[in-house]
C-alpha positions as CSV (number, residue, x, y, z in Angstrom):
1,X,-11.4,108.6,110.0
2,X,-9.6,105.3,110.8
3,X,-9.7,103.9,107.5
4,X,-7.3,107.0,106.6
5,X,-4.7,105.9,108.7
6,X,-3.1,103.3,106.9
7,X,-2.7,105.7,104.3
8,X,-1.5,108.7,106.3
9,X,1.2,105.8,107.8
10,X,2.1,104.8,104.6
11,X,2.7,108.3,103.6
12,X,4.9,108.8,106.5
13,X,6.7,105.8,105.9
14,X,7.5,106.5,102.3
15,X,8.5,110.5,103.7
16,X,11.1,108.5,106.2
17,X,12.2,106.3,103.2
18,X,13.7,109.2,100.7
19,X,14.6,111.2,104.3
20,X,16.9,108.8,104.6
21,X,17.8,107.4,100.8
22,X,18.4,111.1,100.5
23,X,21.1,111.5,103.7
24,X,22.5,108.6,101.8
25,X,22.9,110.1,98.5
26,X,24.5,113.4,100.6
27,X,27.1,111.7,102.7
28,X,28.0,109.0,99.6
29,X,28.9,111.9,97.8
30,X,30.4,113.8,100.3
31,X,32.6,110.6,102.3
32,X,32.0,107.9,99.4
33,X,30.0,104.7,100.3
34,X,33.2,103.0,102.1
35,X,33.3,106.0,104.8
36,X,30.1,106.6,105.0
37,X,28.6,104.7,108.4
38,X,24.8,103.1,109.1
39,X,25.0,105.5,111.9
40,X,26.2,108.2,110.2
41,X,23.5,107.7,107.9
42,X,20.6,107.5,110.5
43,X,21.8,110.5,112.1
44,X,22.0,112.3,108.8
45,X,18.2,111.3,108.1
46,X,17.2,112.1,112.3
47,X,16.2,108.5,112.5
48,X,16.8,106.0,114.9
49,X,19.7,103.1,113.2
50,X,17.2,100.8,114.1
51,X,15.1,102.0,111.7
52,X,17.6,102.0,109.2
53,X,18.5,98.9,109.4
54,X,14.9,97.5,109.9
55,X,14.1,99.7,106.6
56,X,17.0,98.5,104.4
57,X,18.5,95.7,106.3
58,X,22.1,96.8,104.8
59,X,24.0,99.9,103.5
60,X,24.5,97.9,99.9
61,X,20.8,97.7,99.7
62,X,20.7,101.4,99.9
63,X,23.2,101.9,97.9
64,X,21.1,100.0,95.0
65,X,17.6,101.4,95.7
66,X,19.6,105.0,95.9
67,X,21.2,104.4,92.3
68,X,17.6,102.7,90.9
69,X,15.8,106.2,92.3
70,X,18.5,108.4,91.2
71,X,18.4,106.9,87.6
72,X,14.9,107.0,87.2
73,X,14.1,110.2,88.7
74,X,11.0,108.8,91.0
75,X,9.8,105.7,92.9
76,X,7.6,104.4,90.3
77,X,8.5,100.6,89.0
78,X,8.6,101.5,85.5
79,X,11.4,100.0,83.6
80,X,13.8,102.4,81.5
81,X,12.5,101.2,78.5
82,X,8.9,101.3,79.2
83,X,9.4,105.0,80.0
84,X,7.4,107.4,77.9
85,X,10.1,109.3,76.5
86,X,12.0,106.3,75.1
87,X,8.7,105.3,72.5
88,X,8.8,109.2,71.8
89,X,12.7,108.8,70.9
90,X,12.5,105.3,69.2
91,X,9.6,107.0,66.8
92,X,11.5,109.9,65.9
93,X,13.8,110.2,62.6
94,X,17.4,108.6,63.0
95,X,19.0,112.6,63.9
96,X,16.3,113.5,66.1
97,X,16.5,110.0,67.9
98,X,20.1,110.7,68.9
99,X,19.3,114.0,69.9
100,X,16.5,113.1,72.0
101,X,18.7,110.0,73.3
102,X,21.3,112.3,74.2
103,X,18.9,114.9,76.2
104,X,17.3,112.0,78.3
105,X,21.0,110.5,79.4
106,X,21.8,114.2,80.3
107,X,18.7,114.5,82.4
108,X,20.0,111.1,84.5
109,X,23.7,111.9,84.8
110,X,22.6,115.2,86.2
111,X,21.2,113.6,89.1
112,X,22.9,109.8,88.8
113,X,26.6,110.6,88.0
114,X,28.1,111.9,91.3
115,X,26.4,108.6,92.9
116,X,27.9,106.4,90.3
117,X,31.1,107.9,91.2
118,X,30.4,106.2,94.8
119,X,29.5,103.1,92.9
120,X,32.8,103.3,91.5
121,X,34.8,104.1,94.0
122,X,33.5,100.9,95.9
123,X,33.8,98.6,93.4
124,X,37.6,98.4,93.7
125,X,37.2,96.8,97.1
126,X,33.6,95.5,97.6
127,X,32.6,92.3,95.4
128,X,29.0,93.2,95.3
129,X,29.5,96.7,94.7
130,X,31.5,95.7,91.3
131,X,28.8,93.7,90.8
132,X,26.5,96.4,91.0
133,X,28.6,98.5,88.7
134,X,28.9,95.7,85.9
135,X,25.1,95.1,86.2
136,X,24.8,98.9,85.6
137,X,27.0,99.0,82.5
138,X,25.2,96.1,81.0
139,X,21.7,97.9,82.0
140,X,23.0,101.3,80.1
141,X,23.8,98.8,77.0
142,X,20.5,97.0,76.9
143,X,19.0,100.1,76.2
144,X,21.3,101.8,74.1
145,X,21.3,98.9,71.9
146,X,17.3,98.8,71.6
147,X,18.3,102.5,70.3
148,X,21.2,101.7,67.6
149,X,18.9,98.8,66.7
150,X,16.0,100.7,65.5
151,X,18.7,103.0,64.1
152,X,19.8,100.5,62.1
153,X,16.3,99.5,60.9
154,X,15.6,103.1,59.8
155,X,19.1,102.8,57.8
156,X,20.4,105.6,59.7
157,X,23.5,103.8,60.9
158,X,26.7,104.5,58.5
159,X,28.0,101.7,56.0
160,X,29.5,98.9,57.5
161,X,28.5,99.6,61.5
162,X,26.3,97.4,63.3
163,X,24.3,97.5,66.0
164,X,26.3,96.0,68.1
165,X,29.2,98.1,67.7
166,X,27.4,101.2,67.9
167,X,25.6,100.7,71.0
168,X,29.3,99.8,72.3
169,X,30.5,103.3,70.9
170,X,27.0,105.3,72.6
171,X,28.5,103.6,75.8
172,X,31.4,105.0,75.7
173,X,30.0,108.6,74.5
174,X,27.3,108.5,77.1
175,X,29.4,106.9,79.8
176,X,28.6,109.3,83.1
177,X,32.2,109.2,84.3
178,X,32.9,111.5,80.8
179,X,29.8,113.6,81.9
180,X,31.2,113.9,85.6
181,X,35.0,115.1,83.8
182,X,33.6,117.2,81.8
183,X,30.9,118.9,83.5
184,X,32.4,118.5,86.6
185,X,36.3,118.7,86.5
186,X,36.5,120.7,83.5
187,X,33.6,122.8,83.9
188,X,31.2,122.4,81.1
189,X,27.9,123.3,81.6
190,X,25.3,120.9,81.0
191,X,24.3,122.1,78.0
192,X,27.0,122.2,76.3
193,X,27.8,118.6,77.0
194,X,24.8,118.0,75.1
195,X,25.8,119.8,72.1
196,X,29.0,117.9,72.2
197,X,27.5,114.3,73.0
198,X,24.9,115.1,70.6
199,X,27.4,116.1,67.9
200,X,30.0,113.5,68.8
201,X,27.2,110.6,68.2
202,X,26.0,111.9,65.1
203,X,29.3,111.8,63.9
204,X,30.0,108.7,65.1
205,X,27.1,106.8,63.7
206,X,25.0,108.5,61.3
207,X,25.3,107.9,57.3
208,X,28.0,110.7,56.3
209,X,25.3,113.0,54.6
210,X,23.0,112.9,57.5
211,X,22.1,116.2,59.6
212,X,21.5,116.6,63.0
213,X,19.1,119.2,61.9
214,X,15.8,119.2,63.6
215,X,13.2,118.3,61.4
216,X,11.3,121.0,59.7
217,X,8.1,119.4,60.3
């Protein structure tokens, strides 16, 4: 009986932790991270500040761990790249890669984008929030260049583009504040961003005869 305790405290713990990441997420989307108070935050969550603060120590540190959760969709400390689906994606045929590519960044933008709107937001007046918005940019490009990379090993990039320049062009396809215009201020659904982020990229960077036909196999 005792030695369950530590766990049954840990698993209260960790219950307290997304209480509150989650009153984060709700009132820097509702306020925006400037607004948005410790205390406001605490009471949000039914927590004490105290533990808050003892928790996270500062509102940029939940800021961060709220983007890292939010992009990953869980708490596990798997990188992006060590993620199952990306060694599904990378082993797929150049059309199907892209499509696959495009699905995945859909599935995070439906849950990241209005908190990267925060992100932002803050970075215009908050040092180490910019930083944290540059850090994110350069994440999203490590990994769409892994994926224009094995592109261009596949030959399925068109004549005379590079890897480089087409990871810079996914990065600007992908970006989440086009996902958060379009499926939020001009009212696409979901899906049909994906159509059109999954036809923009093949057009963008596929050889001229390829098809973003599924494969028949």
């Amino acid at each position: 009986m005792a030695a369950g305790k530590p766990g049954a405290r840990a698993a209260k713990a960790a219950q307290t932790r997304s209480r509150m990441l989650a009153a984060a997420r709700e009132l820097f989307v509702q306020r925006g991270y400037t607004a948005t108070t410790m205390q406001a935050i605490a009471d949000e969550a039914a927590v004490a500040v105290q533990t808050l603060y003892f928790t996270f120590e500062t509102k940029r540190a939940i800021l961060k761990e709220l983007l890292d959760v939010e992009v990953a969709g869980d708490t596990a400390p798997i990188a992006t790249l060590d993620r199952p689906w990306v060694a599904q994606a990378l082993a797929a045929p150049p059309a199907d890669m892209l499509r696959r590519l495009v699905e995945a960044t859909g599935a995070i933008h439906d849950r990241v984008a209005p908190v990267m709107e925060a992100v932002r937001s803050a970075a215009t007046t908050d040092p180490v929030i910019a930083e944290m918005w540059r850090t994110n940019i350069a994440q999203r490009h490590t990994v769409l260049s892994v994926f224009t990379g094995a592109l261009a090993a596949k030959g399925g990039l068109r004549p005379g583009l590079n890897a480089a320049r087409a990871a810079d062009v996914a990065l600007a396809t992908l970006a989440p504040e086009t996902y958060r215009l379009l499926t939020g201020d001009r009212g696409w659904t979901h899906d049909e961003w994906i159509a059109w982020a999954t036809q923009a990229l093949g057009d963008a960077l596929l050889p001229r005869t390829g098809s973003l036909e599924r494969p028949t196999s």
